[in-house]
C-alpha positions as CSV (number, residue, x, y, z in Angstrom):
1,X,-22.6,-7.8,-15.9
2,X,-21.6,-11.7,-16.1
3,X,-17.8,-10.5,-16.8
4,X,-18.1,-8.4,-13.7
5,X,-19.1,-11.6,-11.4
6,X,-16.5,-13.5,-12.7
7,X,-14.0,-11.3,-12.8
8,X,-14.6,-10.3,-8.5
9,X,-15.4,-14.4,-8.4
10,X,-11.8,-14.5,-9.6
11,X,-10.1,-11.8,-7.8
12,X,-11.3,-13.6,-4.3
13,X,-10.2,-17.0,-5.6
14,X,-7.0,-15.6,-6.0
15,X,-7.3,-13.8,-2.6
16,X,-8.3,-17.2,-1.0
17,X,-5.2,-19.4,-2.6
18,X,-2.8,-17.2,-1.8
19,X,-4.0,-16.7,1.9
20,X,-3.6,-21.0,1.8
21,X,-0.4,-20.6,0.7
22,X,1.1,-17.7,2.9
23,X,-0.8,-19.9,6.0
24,X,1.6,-23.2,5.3
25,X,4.4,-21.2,4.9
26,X,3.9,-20.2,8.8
27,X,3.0,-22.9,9.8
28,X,5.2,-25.2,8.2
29,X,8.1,-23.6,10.3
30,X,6.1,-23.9,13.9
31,X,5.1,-27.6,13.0
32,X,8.5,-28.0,11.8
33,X,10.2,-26.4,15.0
34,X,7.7,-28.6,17.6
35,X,8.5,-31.4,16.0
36,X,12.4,-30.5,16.8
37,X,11.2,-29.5,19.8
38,X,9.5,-33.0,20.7
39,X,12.0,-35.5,19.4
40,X,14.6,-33.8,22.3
41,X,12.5,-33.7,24.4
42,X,11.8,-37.5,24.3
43,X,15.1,-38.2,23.9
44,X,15.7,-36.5,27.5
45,X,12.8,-38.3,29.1
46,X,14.2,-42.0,27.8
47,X,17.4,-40.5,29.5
48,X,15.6,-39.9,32.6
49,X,13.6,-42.7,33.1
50,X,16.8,-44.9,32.6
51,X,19.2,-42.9,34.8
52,X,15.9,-43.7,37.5
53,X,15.8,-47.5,36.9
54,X,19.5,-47.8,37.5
55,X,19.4,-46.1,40.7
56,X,16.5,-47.8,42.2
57,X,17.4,-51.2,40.8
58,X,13.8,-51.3,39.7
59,X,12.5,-53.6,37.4
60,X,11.2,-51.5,34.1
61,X,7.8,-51.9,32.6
62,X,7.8,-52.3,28.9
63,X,8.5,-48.8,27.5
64,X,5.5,-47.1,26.2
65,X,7.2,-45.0,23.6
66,X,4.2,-44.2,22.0
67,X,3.1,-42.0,24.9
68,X,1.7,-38.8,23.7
69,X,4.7,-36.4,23.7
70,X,2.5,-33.3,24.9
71,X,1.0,-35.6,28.2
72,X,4.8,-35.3,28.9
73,X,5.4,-31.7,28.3
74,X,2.2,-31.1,30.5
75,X,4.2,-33.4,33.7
76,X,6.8,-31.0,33.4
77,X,4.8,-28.2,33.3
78,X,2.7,-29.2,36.4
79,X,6.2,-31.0,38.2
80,X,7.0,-29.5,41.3
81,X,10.1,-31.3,41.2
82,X,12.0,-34.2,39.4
83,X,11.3,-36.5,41.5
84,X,7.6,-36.1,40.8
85,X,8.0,-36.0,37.2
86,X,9.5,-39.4,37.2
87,X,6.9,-40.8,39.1
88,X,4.4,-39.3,36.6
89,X,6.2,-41.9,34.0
90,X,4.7,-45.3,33.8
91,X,7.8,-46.6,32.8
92,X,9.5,-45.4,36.6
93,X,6.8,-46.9,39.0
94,X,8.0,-49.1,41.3
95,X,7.8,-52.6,40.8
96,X,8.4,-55.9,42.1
97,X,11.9,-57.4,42.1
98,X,15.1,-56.1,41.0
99,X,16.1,-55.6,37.8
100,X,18.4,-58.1,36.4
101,X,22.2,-56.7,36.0
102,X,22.2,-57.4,32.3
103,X,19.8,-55.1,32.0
104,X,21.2,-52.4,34.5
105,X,24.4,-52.9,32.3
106,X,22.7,-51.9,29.1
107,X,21.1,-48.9,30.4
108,X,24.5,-47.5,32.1
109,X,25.5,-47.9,28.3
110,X,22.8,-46.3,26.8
111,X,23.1,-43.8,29.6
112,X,26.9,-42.6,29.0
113,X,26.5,-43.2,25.4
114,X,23.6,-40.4,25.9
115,X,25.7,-38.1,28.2
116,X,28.8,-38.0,26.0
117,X,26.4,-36.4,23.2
118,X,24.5,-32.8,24.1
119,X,21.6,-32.2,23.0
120,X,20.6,-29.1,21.3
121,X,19.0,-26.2,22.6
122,X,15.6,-26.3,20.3
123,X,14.3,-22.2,21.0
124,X,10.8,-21.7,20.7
125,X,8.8,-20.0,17.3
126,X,6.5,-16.8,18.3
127,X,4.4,-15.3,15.6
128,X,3.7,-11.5,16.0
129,X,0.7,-10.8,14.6
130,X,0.7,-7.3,13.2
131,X,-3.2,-6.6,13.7
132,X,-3.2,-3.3,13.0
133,X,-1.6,-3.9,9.5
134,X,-4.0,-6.8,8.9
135,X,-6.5,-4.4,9.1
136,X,-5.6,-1.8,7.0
137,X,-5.2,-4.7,4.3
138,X,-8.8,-5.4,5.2
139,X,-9.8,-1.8,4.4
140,X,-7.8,-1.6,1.2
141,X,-9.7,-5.2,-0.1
142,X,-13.0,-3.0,1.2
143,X,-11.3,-0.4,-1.3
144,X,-9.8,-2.2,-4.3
145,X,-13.5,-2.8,-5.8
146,X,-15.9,-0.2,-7.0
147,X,-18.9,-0.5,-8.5
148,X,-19.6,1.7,-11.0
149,X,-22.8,3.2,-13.5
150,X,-20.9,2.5,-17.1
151,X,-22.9,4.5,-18.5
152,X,-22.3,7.6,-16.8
153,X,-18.3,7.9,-18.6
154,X,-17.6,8.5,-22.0
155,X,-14.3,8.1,-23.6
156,X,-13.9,11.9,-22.8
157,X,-10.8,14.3,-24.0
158,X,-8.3,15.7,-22.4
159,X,-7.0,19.3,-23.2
160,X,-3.2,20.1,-22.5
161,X,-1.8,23.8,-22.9
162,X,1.5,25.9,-22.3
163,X,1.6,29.4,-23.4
164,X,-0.7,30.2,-26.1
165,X,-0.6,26.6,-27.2
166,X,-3.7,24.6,-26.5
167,X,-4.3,20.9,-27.6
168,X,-7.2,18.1,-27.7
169,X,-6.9,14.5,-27.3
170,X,-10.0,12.8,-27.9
171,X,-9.6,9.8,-25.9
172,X,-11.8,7.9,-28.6
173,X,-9.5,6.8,-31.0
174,X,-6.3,9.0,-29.7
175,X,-6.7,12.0,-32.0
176,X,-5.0,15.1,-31.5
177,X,-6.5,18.5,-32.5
178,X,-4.7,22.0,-32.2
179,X,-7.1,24.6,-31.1
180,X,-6.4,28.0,-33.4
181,X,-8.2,30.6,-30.8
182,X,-6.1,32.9,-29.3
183,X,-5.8,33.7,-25.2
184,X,-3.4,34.8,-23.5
185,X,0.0,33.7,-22.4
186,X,-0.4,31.5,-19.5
187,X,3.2,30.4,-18.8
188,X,3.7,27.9,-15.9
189,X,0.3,27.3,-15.3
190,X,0.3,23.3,-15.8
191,X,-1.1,22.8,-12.1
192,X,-3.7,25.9,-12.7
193,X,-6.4,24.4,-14.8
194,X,-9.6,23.0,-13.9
195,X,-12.7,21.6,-16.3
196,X,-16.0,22.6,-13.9
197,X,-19.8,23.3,-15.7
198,X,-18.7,23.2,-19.0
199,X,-16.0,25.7,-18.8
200,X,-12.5,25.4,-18.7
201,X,-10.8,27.5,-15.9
202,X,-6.9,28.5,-15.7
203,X,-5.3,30.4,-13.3
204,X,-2.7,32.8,-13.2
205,X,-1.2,36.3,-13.8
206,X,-2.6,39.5,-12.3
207,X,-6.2,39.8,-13.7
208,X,-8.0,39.5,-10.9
209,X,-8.2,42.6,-8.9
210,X,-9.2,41.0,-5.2
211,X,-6.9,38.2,-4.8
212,X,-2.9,37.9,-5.9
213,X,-2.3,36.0,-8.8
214,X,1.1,34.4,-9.7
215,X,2.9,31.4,-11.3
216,X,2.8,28.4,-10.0
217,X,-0.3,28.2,-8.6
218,X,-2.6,24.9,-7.8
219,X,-5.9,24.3,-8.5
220,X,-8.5,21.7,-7.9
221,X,-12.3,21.5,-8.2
222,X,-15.0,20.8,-5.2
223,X,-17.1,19.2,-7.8
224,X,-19.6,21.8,-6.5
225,X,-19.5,25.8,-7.2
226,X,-15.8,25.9,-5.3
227,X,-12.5,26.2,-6.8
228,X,-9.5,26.4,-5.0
229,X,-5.9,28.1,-5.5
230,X,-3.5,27.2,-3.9
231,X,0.2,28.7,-3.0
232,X,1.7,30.3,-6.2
233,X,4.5,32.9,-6.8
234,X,3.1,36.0,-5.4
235,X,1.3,34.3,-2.4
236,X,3.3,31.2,-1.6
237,X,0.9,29.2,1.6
238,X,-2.3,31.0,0.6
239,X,-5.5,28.6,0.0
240,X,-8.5,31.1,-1.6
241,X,-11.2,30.4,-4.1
242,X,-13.6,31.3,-6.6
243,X,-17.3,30.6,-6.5
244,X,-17.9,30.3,-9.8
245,X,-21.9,31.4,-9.5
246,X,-20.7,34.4,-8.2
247,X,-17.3,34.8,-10.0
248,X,-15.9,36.2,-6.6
249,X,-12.5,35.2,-5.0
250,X,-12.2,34.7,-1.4
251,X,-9.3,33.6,1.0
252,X,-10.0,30.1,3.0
253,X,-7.1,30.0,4.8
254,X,-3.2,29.1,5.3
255,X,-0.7,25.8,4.6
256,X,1.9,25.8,7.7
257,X,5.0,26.1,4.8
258,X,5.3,27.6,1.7
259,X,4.4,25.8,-1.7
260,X,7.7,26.5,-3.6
261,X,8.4,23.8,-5.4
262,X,5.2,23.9,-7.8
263,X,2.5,22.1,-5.7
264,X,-0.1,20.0,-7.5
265,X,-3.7,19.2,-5.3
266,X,-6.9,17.0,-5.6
267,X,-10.2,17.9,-3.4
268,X,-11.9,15.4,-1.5
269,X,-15.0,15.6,0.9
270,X,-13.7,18.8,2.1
271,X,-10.0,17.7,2.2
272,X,-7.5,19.3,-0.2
273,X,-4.5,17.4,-0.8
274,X,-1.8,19.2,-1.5
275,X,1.4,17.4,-2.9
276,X,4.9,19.6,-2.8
277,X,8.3,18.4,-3.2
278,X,8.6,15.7,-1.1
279,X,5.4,15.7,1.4
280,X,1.8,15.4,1.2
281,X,-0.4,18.2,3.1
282,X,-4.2,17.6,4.2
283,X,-6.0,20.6,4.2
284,X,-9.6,20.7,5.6
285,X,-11.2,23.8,4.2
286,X,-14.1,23.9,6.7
287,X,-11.8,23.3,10.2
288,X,-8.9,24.8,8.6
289,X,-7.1,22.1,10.0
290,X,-3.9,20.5,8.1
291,X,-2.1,17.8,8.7
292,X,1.5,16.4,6.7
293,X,1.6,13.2,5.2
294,X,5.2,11.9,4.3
295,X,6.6,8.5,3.8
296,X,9.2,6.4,2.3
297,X,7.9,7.0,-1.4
298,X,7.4,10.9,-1.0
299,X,10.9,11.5,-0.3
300,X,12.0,9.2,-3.5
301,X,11.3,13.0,-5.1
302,X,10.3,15.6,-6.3
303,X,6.7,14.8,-6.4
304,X,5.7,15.9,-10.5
305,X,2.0,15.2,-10.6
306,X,-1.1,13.7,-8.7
307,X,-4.7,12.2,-9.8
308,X,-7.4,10.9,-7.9
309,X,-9.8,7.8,-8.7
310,X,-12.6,9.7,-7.5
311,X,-13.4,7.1,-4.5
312,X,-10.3,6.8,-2.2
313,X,-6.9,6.5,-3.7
314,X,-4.3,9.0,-5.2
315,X,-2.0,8.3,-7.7
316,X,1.7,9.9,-7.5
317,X,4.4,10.6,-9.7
318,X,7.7,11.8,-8.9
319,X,11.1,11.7,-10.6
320,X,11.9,8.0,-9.4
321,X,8.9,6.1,-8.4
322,X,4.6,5.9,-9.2
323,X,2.7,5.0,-6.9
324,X,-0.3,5.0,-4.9
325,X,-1.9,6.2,-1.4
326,X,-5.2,5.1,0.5
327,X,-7.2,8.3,1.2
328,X,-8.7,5.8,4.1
329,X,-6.0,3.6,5.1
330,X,-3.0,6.1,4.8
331,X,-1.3,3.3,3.5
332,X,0.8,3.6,-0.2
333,X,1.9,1.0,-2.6
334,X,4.6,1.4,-5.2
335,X,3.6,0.4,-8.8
336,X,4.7,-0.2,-11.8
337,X,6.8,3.1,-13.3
338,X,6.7,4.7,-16.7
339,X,9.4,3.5,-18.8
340,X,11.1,7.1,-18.5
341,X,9.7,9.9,-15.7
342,X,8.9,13.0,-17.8
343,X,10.5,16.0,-15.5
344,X,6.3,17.5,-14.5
345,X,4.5,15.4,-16.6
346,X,0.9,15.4,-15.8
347,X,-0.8,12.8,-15.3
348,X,-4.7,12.2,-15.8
349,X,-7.2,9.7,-14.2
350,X,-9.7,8.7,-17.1
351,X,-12.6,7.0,-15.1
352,X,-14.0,6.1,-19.1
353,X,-11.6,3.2,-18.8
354,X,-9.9,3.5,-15.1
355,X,-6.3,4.0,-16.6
356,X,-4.1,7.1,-16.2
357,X,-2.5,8.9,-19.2
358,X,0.8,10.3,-18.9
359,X,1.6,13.0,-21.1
360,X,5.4,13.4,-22.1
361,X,5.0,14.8,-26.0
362,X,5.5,13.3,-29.4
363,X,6.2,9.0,-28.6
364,X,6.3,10.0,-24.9
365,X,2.6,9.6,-24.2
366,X,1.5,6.3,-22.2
367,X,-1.7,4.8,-20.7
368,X,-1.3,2.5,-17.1
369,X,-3.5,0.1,-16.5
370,X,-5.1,0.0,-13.0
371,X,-5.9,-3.2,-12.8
372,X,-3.0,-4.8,-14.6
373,X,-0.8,-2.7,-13.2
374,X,1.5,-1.7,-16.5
375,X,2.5,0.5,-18.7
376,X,1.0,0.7,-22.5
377,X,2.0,3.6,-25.5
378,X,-0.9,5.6,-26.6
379,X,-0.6,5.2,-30.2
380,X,-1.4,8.4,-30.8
381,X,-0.4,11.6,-33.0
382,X,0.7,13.9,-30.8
383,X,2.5,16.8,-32.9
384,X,4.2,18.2,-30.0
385,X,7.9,17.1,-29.4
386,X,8.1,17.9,-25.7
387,X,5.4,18.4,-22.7
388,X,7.2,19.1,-20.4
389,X,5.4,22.2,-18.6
390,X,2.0,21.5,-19.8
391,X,-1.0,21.5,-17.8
392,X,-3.6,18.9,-18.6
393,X,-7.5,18.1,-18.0
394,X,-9.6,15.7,-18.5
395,X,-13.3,16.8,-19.4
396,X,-15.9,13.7,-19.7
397,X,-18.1,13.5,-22.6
């Protein structure tokens, strides 16, 4: 508990020293650009009051150049005319006697010395405050700490199959076991697996007699007695599901294009997010509602994989970039990428530890570090050469 205090104590300092720094970087240039801004305009008011002198044959009071430049500025703004503005100057009231032509001469001096040099055109600094953006910042702070029971995750394992190949990674001490019992082929099915009550659950084929079955297909779990299916060979925009109390398969409802590029989904608070090649489809199971998500880092693809944190942000990986995207801001952040992109490697949220594994095969495996942001090898023993193709789950302990 003491390492979590410190640790947010220090996450805000940070915050708080670099918000310092990013304000005198603004505001050094608007200081620095009113100051411009002032010594011309003083320069132009010594000008003035001079050129006035010399045509009134006035005698000058002593100058008062430490007049407060922005009591200036405000008789110009308030000026009706030039001839008022000079009579706002002390230095310009009219005053007894004439001025001597000594100092008549020196002014004319000053005066063409003045006219014979332009002075430059200082343009005025406007900040444009993006609020809205400011405030989706605000709501990804709000999001970028959780508070979490430690003692409800377990190192957990994560089982990966292909075929009639399934294998166990006990996320303990990174041991892999190769599970001997048979089942039956389940070819492309590394998006059709789910971990829900103790059972493993993978989709696919043409068992089931009420609803089409199919490579390809997506899956995700409600966390409740739900599990959805989505798209698929045989059935390409479908969204059905299975209760798994009553083992029956029902259809939900339809995507507005087909999933043809091997979709991979999540399920939040009634929202399925469905990730394709290049776009990112919400799908409200109770409205039936959808809506398409796309952005600069979803067209970097094809998309390969997707996790979820469990609280509000989703974790994408595509042939050129990883990144992530706000569930509540909409907003996504490129990270830190794998040293190579597996062509539809899964990856796999472990809340045990907050990291995400990426599964590539023998030497290929990789942990990332949420908080850290980087890229770690597993160290483990995995005896498969290649993953490519597998589907993956994580099931806690």
């Amino acid at each position: 508990m003491d390492k979590s205090c410190k640790d947010v104590t220090e996450q805000f300092k940070e915050l708080h020293e670099y918000l310092m720094v990013e304000e005198h970087k603004i505001m050094q240039q608007l200081i620095k650009r009113m100051e411009e801004m002032e010594t011309v305009t003083s320069e132009i008011v010594k000008d003035v009051i001079d050129v006035n002198i010399i045509l009134n044959k006035v005698a000058p009071e002593s100058r008062d150049d430490g007049k407060e430049i922005g009591t200036i500025i405000e008789s110009i703004a308030t000026s009706s005319s030039m001839d008022e503005f000079v009579y706002t100057l002390p230095q310009c009231t009219q005053q007894q006697g004439n001025a001597d032509g000594m100092s008549i001469l020196s002014m004319i001096q000053r005066v063409q010395q003045s006219m014979t040099n332009e002075h430059e055109v200082i343009k005025p600094l406007k900040v444009n405050i993006k609020t809205a953006q400011i405030d989706d910042i605000k709501k990804q702070i709000q999001t970028s700490f959780v508070i979490i029971d430690q003692e409800t995750y377990g190192p957990g394992i994560i089982i990966t199959h292909s075929g009639i190949t399934i294998s166990m990674l006990a996320l303990k001490d990174n041991k892999w076991t190769s599970i001997k019992e048979k089942w039956s082929d389940r070819k492309c099915a590394f998006s059709s697996s789910v971990y829900a009550r103790g059972h493993v659950y993978v989709f696919g084929g043409t068992e089931a007699p009420s609803i089409k079955g199919g490579a390809y297909i997506s899956t995700c779990y409600d966390g409740g007695k739900y599990i959805y299916l989505i798209g698929g060979t045989d059935d390409t925009n479908r969204v059905d599901c299975l209760n798994i109390e009553t083992q029956a398969f029902s259809n939900v409802g339809k995507l507005p294009v087909e999933m043809t590029s091997y979709p991979a989904s999540v399920y939040h608070d009634h929202i399925i997010y469905v990730l394709d090649a290049t776009n990112l489809y919400m799908f409200n199971v109770i409205s039936k509602n959808y809506i398409k998500i796309t952005n600069e880092h979803l067209k970097k693809g094809p998309n390969y994989s997707i996790c979820f944190d469990g609280v509000d942000t989703l974790y994408i990986l595509n042939s050129k970039v990883f990144f992530s995207w706000s569930i509540s801001t909409k907003l996504s952040y490129q990270l830190s990428s794998p040293t190579t992109v597996y062509e539809y490697a899964r990856i796999v949220y472990n809340p045990s530890n907050h990291n995400i594994i990426v599964l590539g095969g023998k030497n290929k495996n990789f942990s990332y570090s949420i908080k850290d942001n980087n890229w770690s090898p597993l160290n483990d023993d995995d005896p498969v050469v290649d993953r490519y193709g597998y589907g993956a789950i994580y099931i806690p302990n």
